[in-house]
MARKEDREN-767391 format. One line per 3 residues: number of its first residue (from 1); their letters; for each residue x, y, z of C-alpha. Coordinates in nm, 3 decimals. Example, Ala and Ser with C-alpha at 12.3 -4.5 7.8 and 13.67 -1.06 7.14 Angstrom:
# residues 2
1 = as = 1.230:-0.450:0.780  1.367:-0.106:0.714
# end
This chain:
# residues 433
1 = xxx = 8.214:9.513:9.051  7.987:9.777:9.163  7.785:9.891:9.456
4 = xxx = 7.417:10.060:9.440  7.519:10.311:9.699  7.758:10.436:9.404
7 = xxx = 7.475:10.571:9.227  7.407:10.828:9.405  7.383:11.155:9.279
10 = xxx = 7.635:11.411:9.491  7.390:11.694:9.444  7.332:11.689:9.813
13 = xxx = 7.695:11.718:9.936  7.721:12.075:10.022  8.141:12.064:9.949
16 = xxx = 8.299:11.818:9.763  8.705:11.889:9.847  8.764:11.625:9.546
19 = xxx = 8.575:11.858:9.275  8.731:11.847:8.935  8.911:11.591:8.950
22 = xxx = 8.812:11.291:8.737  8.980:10.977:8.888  8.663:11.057:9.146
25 = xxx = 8.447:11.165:8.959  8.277:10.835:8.948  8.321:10.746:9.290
28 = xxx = 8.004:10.756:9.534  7.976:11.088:9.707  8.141:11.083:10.086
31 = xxx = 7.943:10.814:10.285  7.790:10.883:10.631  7.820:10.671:10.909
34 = xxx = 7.536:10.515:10.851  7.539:10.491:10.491  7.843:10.233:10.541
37 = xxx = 7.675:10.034:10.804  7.413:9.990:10.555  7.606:9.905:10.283
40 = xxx = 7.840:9.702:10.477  7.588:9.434:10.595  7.474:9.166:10.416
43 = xxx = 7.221:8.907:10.557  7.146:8.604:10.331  6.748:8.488:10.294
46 = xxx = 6.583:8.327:10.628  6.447:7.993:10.646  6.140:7.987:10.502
49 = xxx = 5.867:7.905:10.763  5.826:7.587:10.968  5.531:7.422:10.765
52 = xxx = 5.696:7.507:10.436  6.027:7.377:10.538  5.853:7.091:10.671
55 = xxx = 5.757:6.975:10.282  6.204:7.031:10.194  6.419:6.753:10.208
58 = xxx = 6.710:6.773:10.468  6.953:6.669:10.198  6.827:7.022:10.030
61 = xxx = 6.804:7.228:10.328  7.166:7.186:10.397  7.239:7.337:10.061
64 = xxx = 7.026:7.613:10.144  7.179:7.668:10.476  7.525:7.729:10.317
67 = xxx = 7.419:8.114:10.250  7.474:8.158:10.601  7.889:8.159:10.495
70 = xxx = 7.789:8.516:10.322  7.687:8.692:10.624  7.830:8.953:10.721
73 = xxx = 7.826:9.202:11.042  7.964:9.488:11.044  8.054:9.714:11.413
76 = xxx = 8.293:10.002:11.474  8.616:9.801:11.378  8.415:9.794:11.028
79 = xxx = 8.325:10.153:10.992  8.700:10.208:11.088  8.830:10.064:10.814
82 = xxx = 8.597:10.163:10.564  8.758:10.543:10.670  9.112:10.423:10.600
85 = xxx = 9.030:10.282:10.275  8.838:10.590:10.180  9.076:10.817:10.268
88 = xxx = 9.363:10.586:10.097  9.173:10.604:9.752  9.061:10.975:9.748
91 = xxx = 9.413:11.108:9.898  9.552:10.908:9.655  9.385:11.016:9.338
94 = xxx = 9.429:11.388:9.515  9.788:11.357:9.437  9.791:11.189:9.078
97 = xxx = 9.556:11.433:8.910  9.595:11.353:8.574  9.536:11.727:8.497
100 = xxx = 9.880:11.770:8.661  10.173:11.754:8.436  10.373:11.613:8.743
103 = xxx = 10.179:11.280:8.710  10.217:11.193:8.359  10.587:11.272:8.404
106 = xxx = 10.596:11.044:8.743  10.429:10.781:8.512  10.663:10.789:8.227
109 = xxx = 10.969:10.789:8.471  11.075:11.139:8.353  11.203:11.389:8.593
112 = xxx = 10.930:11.646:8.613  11.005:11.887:8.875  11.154:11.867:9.244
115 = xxx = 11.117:11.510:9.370  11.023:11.721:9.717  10.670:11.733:9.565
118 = xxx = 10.618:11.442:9.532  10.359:11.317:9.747  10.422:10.911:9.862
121 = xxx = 10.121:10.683:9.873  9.941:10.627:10.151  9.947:10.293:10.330
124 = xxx = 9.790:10.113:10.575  9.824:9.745:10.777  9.585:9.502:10.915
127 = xxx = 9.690:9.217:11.185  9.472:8.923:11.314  9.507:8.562:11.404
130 = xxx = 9.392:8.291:11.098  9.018:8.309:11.065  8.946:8.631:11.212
133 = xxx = 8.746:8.745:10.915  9.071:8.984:10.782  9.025:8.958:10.397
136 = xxx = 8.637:8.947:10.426  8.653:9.286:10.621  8.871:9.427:10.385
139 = xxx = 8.724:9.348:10.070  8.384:9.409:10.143  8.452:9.778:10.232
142 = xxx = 8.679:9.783:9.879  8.341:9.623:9.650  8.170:9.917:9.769
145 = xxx = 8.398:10.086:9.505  8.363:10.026:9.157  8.677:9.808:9.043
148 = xxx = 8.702:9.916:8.717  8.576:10.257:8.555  8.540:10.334:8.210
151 = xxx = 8.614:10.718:8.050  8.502:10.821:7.702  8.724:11.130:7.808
154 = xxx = 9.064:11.125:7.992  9.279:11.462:8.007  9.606:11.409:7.788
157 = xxx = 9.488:11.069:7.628  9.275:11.022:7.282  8.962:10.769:7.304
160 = xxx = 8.860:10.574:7.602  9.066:10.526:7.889  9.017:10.236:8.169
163 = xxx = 9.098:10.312:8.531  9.140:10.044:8.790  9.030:10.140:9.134
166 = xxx = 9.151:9.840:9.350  9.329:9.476:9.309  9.385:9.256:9.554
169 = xxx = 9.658:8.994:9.533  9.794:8.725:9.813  10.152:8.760:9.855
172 = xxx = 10.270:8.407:9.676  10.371:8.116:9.953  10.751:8.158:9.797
175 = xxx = 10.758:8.503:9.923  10.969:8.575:9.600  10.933:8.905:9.397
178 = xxx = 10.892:8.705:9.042  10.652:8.513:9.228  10.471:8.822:9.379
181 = xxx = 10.471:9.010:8.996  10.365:8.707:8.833  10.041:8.671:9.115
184 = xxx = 10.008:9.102:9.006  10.015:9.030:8.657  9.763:8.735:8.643
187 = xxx = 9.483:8.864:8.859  9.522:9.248:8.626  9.473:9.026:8.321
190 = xxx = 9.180:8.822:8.481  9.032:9.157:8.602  9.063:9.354:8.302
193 = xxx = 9.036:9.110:7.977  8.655:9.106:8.008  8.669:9.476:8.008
196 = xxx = 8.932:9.654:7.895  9.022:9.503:7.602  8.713:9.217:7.475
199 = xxx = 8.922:8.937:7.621  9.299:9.095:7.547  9.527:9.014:7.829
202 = xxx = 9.790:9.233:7.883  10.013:9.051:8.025  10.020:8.737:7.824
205 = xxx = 10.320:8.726:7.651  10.506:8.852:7.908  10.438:8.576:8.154
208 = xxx = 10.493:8.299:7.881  10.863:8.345:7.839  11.005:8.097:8.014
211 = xxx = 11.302:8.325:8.226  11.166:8.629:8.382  11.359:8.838:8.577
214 = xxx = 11.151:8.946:8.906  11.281:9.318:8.881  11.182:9.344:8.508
217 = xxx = 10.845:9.201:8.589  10.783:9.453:8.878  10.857:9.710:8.645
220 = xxx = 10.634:9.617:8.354  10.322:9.543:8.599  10.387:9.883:8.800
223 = xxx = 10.412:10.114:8.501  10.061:9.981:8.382  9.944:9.999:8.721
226 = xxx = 10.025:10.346:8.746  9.901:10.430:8.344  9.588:10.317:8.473
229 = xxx = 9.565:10.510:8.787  9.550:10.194:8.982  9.371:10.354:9.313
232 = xxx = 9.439:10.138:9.593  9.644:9.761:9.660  9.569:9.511:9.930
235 = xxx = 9.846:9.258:9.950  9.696:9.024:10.167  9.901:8.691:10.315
238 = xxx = 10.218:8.891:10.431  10.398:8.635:10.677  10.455:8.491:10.359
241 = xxx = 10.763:8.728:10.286  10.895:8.591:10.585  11.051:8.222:10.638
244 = xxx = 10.860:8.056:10.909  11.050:7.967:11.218  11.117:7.566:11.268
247 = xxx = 10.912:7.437:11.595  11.199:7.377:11.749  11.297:7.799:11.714
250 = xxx = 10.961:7.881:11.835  10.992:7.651:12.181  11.326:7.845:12.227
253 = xxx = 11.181:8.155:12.217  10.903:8.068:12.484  11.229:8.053:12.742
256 = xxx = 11.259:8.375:12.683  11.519:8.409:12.341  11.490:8.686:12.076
259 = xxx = 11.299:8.482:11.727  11.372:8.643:11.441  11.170:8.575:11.093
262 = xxx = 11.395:8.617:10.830  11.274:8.761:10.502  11.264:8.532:10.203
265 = xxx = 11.331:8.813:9.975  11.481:9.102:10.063  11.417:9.295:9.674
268 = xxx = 11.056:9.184:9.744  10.977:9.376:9.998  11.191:9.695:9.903
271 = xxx = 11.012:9.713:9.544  10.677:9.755:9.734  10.786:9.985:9.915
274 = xxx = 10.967:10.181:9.733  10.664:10.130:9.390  10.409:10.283:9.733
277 = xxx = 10.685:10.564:9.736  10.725:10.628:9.358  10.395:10.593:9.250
280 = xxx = 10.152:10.765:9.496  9.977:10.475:9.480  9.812:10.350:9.830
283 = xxx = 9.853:10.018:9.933  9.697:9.781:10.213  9.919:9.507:10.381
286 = xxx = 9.731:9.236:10.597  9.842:8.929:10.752  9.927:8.714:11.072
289 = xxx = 10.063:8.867:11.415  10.394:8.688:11.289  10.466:8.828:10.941
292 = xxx = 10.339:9.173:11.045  10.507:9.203:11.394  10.887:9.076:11.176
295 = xxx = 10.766:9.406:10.919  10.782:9.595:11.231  11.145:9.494:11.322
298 = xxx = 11.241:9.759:11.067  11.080:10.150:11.220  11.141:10.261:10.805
301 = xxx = 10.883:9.975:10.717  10.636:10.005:11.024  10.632:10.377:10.996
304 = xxx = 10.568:10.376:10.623  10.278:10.086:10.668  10.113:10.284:10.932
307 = xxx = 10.143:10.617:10.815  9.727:10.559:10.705  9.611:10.358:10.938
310 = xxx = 9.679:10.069:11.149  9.329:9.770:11.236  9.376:9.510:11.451
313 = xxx = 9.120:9.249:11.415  9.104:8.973:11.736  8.871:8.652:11.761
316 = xxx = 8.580:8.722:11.983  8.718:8.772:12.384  8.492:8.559:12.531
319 = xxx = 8.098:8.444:12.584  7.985:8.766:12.652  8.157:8.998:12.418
322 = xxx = 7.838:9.195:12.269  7.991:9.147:11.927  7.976:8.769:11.958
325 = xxx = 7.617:8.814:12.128  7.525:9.003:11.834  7.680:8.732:11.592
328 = xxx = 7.505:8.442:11.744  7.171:8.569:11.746  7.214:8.674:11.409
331 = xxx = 7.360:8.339:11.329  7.064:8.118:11.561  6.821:8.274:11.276
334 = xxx = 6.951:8.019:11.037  6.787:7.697:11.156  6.707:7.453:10.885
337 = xxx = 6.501:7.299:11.142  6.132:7.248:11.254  6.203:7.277:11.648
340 = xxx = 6.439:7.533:11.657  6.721:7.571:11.920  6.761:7.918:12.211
343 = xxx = 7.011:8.114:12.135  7.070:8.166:12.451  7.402:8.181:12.693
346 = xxx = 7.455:7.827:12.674  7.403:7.776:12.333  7.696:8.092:12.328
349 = xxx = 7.940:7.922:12.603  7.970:7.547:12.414  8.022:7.794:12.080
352 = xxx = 8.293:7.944:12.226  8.454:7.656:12.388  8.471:7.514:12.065
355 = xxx = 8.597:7.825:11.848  8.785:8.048:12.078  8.600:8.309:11.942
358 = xxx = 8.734:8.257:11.554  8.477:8.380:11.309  8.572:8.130:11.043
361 = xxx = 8.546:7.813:11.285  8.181:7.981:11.439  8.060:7.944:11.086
364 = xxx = 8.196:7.618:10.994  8.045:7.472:11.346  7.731:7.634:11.264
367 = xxx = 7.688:7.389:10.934  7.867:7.083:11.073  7.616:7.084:11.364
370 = xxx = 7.284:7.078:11.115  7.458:6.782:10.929  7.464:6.639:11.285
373 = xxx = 7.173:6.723:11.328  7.000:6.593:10.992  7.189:6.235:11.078
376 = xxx = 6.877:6.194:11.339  6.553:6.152:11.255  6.363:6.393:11.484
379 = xxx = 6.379:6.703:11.308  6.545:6.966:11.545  6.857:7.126:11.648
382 = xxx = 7.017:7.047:11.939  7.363:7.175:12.133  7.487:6.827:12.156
385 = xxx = 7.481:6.841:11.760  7.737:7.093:11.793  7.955:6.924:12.054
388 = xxx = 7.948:6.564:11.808  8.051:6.789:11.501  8.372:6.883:11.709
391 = xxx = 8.472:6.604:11.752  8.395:6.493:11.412  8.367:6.711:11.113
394 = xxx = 8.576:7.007:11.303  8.786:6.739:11.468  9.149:6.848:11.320
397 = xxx = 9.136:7.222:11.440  9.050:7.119:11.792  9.343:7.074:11.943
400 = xxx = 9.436:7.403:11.809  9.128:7.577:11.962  9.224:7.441:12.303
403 = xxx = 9.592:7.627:12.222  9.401:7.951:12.129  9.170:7.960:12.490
406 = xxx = 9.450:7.821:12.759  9.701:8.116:12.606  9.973:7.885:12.733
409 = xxx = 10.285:7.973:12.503  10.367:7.612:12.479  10.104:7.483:12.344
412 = xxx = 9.984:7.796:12.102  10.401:7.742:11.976  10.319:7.479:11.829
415 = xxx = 10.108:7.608:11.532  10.344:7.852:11.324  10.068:8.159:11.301
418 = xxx = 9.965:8.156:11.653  10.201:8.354:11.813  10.131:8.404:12.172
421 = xxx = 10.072:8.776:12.344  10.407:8.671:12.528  10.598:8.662:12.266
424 = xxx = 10.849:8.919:12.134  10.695:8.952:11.844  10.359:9.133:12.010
427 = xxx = 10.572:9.363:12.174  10.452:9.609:11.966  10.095:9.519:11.976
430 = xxx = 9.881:9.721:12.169  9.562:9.606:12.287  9.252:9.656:12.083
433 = x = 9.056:9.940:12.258
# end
């Protein structure tokens, strides 16, 4: 997986503080602000013009029209992240120099040294409601990094070596470490067979014996991770560590009681952290208000997931936040229609009514609304379209969208990952600036 803006040349870079060091080596050159912007956004193919989409079936414009699902915006929240991710890879490879005897020896789990040098990994944590656009933000800014990099030469090793510069794994529903190292192990084998190896899978027999211990299978998977120089992980889903609190525990804790999530798996948890600690290598946690606010009940967690950077990602405030202005006039451009609709404020205010502001649903209401739309025969867009595919093809999530815009803790207790800004658990939220 690899970006064009990685080819090029770092000739104009007047100080490069990573010189010599080949796990970056490969890596783009540092990019500028507006470099990332750049590389960031991604519009799909317009419409093609009125007359020629006259001459296109419906029934084949609303295949077209699903491109509209890859676009993709980025703003300052974007850029943000893309500098904690940087700095998480190139910090990281910083410390693990494979030219440093220290590394090999941290690898092999010999004692090499005073443990005081060695350097943790760096690690970073993402929090936003369902739908928010979380996972998309984060691994769009990790594709701009090669995933996997091939060296004829590697210091200390004879023939080709392959190093893996980012996996990305959902922590399992179980929330159970085997779980968790069996998820690790599967997506390194589906990453790396086509590469690595011509179709070997590393893993293989390992996951067919029928009893695995979780701590064994941590082990295996992290001392390949680390053999490979595995440069950054994004464990995304992180609530799911945590047991979900019945409805009736959440109603309680609108009157004011303490809810506590429990963790599913205590070893779990600890063997990420302490592999983040070990190994040097970074690591990005995302998830729910929920699962991230019950990591936060512990300062040694919070303080360790922080320590590189901490995004909060919200749904849109409201009608007239310039970042949903800038969405749905980006979005109104993608009318499979011959009389087109305004994207104007109304078109913006029955949008929001219907979303609360939640990226994923603004897409999704975008498409149900031309399938509305196509059910007619005049051949145009119109805002009652939209307000018919709420109450049909969106129909389900409604109820939870009303929740998400009356902020009444009652009603958003209902749904297990919509915690309300009343709530203990966003004590330690701050608003997004």
């Amino acid at each position: 997986m690899r970006c064009d803006v990685h080819s090029s040349p770092h000739a104009h870079i007047p100080y490069d503080p990573y010189a010599g060091n080949i796990l970056t080596s490969k890596l783009s050159h540092i990019l500028e602000r507006k470099e990332v912007f750049r590389s960031l956004l991604h519009s799909p193919p317009l419409p093609p013009d009125p007359e020629t989409l006259q001459g296109i079936p419906k029934e084949v414009r609303l295949h077209m029209l699903m491109d509209v699902q890859d676009l993709h915006l980025p703003n300052p929240d974007s850029y943000r992240m893309f500098t904690t991710v940087d700095l998480l890879i190139r910090q990281g490879y910083r410390s693990r120099s494979p030219t440093n005897p220290r590394t090999w020896g941290r690898i092999s789990g010999e004692a090499q040294g005073s443990t005081a040098n060695r350097v943790p990994g760096g690690a970073a944590l993402v929090v936003g409601p369902s739908g928010v656009g979380k996972s998309v933000a984060i691994l769009k800014t990790l594709s701009l990094y090669p995933q996997i990099i091939k060296h004829e030469h590697f210091p200390h090793l004879v023939g080709t070596h392959h190093q893996v510069v980012w996996l990305s794994v959902n922590v399992p529903s179980s929330g159970k470490m085997g779980d968790l190292a069996v998820s690790l192990m599967t997506e390194w084998d589906d990453l790396t067979s086509t590469t690595v190896a011509d179709g070997h899978r590393r893993f293989s027999q390992t996951l067919s014996r029928l009893r695995n211990r979780g701590p064994d299978l941590m082990n295996e998977w992290q001392q390949v991770a680390q053999s490979h120089f595995l440069g950054c992980l994004h464990l995304d889903e992180v609530q799911n560590f945590f047991k979900l609190p019945t409805l009736a525990q959440r109603r309680k804790a609108m009157k004011g009681d303490s809810l506590e999530l429990s963790i599913v798996d205590d070893m779990a948890l600890k063997s990420i952290l302490t592999f983040v600690n070990m190994s040097g290598i970074p690591i990005i946690m995302s998830g729910t208000p929920d699962g991230v606010a019950a990591l936060a009940k512990r300062f040694s967690n919070i303080q360790r997931l922080v320590r590189s950077g901490f995004h909060r990602m919200d749904p849109y405030s409201g009608p007239e936040d310039p970042d949903f202005i800038t969405f749905m006039s980006h979005i109104s451009r993608y009318q499979y229609v011959i009389k087109r609709l305004p994207a104007d404020s109304a078109l913006r205010e029955v949008f929001y009514a219907m979303t609360a502001g939640v990226n994923r649903l603004v897409i999704a209401l975008w498409i149900a609304g031309h399938r509305c739309a196509y059910e007619r025969s005049a051949d145009d867009l119109r805002i009652s379209d939209f307000e018919k595919a709420s109450r049909t093809y969106l129909a389900p999530a409604m109820d939870a969208v009303q929740a998400l815009l009356s902020k009444d803790p009652s009603l958003m207790c209902r749904y297990e990952d919509m915690m309300p800004k009343g709530d203990q658990v966003w004590a330690f939220m701050p608003e997004r600036s």
